[in-house]
PLY file of the C-alpha trace (Angstrom):
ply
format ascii 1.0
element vertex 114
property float x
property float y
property float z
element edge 113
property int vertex1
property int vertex2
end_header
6.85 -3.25 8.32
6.19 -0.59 5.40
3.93 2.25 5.72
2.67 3.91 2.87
0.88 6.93 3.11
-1.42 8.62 0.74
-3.64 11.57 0.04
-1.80 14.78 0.56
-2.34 17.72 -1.74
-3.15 21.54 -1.88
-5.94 23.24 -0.40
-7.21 26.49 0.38
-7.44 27.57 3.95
-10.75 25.89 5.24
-10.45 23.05 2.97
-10.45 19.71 3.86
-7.84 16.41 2.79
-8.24 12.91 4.23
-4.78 11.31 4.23
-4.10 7.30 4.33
-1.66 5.11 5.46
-1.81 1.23 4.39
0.92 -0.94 6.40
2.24 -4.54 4.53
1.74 -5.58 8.02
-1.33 -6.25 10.30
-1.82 -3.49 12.51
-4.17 -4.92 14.74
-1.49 -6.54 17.25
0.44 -3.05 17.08
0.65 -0.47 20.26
-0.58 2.06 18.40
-0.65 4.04 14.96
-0.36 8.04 14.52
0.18 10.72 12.60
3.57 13.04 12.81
4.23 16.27 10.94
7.15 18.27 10.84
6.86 21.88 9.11
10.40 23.56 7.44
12.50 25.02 10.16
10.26 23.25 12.76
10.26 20.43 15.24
8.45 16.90 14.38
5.14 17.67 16.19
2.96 14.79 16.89
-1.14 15.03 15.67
-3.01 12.18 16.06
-2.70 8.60 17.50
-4.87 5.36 17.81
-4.87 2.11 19.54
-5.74 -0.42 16.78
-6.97 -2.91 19.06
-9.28 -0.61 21.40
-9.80 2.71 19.47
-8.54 4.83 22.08
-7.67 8.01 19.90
-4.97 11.29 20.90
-5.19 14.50 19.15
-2.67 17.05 19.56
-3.97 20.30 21.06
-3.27 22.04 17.73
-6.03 19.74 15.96
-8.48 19.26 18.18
-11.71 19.28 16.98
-10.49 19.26 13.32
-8.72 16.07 12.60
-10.12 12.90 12.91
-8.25 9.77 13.49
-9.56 6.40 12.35
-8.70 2.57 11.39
-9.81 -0.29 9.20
-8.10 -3.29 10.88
-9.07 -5.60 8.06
-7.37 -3.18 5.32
-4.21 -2.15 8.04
-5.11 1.17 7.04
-4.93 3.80 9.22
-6.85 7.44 8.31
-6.26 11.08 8.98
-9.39 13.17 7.85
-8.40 16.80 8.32
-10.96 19.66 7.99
-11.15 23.52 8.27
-7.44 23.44 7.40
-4.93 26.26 7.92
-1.94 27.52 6.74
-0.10 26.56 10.25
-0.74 22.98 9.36
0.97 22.95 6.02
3.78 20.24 6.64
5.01 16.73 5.52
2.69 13.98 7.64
4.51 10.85 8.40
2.62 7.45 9.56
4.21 6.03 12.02
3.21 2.66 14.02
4.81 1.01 17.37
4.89 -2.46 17.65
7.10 -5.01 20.14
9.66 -4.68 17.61
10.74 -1.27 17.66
8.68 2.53 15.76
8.50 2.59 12.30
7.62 5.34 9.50
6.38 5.81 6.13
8.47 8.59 3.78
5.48 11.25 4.42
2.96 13.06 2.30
3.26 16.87 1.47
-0.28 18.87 2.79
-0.01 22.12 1.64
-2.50 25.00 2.96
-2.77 28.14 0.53
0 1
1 2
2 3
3 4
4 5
5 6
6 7
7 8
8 9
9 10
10 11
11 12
12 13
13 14
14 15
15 16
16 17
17 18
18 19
19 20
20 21
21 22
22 23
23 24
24 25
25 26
26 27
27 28
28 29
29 30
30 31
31 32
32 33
33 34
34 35
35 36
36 37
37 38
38 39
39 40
40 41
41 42
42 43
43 44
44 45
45 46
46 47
47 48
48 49
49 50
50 51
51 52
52 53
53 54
54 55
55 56
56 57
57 58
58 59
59 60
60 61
61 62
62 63
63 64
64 65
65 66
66 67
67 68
68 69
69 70
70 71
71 72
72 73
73 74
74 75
75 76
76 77
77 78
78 79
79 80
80 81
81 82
82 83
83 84
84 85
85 86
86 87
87 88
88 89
89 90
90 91
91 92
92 93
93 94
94 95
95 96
96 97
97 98
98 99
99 100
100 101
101 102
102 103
103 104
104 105
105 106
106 107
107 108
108 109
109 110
110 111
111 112
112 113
């Protein structure tokens, strides 16, 4: 499985970005997909998740009411739409998905928060 993830950038503070992540796989059949960002100096921290099959969505408590999760099973595309941004969530957002056959990433867009 590849993950490719797309739409970082720069924004001001209380800007918005909408990142993607396509898979070469389907994602349909897979446990879940999320978002994961790690900051310099700082621990991976994990921001949004989504069951494919149901919808069931997890936000991290940092994002609530901010982020939005979503999915397009028939493009295995998984979306991050982040809004009112700040400069605490400036990081490197990975894609990540878990299947049967074992947790697997994309290489990460940059979001930076000015």
């Amino acid at each position: 499985v590849q993950l490719v993830e797309s739409g970082g950038g720069s924004v001001q503070a209380g800007g918005s970005l909408r990142l993607s992540c396509a898979s070469s796989g389907s994602i349909y059949g897979t446990l879940c997909m999320g978002w994961v960002r790690q900051a310099p100096g700082k621990e991976r921290e994990g921001v949004a998740a989504i069951s494919p099959a149901s919808g069931k969505r997890y936000y991290g408590d940092s994002v609530k009411g901010r982020f939005t999760i979503s999915r397009d099973n028939a493009k295995n595309s998984v979306y991050l739409q982040l809004n009112n941004l700040k400069s605490e969530d400036a990081a490197l957002y990975y894609c990540a998905t878990l299947d049967g056959e074992g947790l697997y990433w994309g290489q990460g867009t940059q979001v930076t928060v000015s």
